[in-house]
TILOFI-372629 format. One record per residue (C-alpha): x, y, z; residue in one letter. Coordinates in Angstrom, 3 decimals, m for minus. Each point is the difference from the previous one (the first is absolute). Example, Ala and Ser with C-alpha at 12.3 -4.5 7.8 and 13.67 -1.06 7.14 Angstrom:
       c1       c2       c3 rest
   12.300   m4.500    7.800    A
    1.370    3.440   m0.660    S
***
This chain:
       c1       c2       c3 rest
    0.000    0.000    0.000    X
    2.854    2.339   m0.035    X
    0.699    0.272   m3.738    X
   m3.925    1.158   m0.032    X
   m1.070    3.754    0.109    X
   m1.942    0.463    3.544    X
   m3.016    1.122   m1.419    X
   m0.027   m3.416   m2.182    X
    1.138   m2.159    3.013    X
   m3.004    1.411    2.159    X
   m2.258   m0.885   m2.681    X
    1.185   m3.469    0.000    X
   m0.277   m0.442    4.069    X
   m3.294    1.209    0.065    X
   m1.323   m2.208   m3.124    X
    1.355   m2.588    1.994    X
   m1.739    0.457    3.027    X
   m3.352   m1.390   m1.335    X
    1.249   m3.440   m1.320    X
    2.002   m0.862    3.294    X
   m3.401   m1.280    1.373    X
   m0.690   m2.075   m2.907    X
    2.019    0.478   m3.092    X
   m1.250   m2.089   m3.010    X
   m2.876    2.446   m1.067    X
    2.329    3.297   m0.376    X
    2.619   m2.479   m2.418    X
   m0.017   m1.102   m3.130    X
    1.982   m2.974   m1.265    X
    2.254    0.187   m2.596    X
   m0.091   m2.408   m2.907    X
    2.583   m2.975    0.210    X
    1.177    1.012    3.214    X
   m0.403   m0.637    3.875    X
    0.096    3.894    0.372    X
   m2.542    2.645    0.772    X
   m0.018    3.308   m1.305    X
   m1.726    3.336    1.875    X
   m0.439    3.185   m1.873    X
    0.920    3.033    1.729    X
   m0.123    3.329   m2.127    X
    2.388   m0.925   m3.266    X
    2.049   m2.637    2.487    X
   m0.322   m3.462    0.268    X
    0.592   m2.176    3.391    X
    1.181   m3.481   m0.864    X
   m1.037   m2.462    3.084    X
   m0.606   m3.794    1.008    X
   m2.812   m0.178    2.180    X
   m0.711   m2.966    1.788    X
   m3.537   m0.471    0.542    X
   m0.101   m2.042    3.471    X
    1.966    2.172    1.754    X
   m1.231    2.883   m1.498    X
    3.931    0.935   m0.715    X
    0.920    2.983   m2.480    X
    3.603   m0.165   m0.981    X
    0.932    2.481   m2.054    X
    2.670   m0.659   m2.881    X
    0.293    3.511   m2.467    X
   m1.259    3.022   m0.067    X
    0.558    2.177   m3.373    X
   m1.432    1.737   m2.743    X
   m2.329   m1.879   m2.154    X
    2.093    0.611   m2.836    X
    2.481   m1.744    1.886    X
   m1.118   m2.420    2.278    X
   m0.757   m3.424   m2.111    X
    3.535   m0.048   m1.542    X
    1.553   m3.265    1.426    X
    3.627    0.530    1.400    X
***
């Protein structure tokens, strides 16, 4: 969270307030892929969730131009 601008990184806290209860609604999986993606603004958070514990774990946060190139 330190490479992201502070307004941008208090976006992303407070979109992830609501999901910490129960997270599957607020994600959408990605195609091929264990991963979840959430939309905040024009950046993407990359996450596994794990539905029985109810466990967000985020992997990348980027730009959406950005975000879905593999490494």
């Amino acid at each position: 969270m330190s490479r992201i601008d502070p307004p941008v990184a208090k976006r992303i806290l407070r979109k992830l307030e609501k999901p910490a209860v129960n997270p599957i609604p607020f994600f959408s999986r990605l195609v091929a892929a264990d991963e979840y993606r959430l939309r905040i603004g024009d950046c993407r958070l990359l996450a596994a969730l794990d539905g029985a514990s109810k466990t967000i774990l985020v992997e990348r946060v980027d730009h959406r131009s950005r975000i879905y190139e593999r490494v």
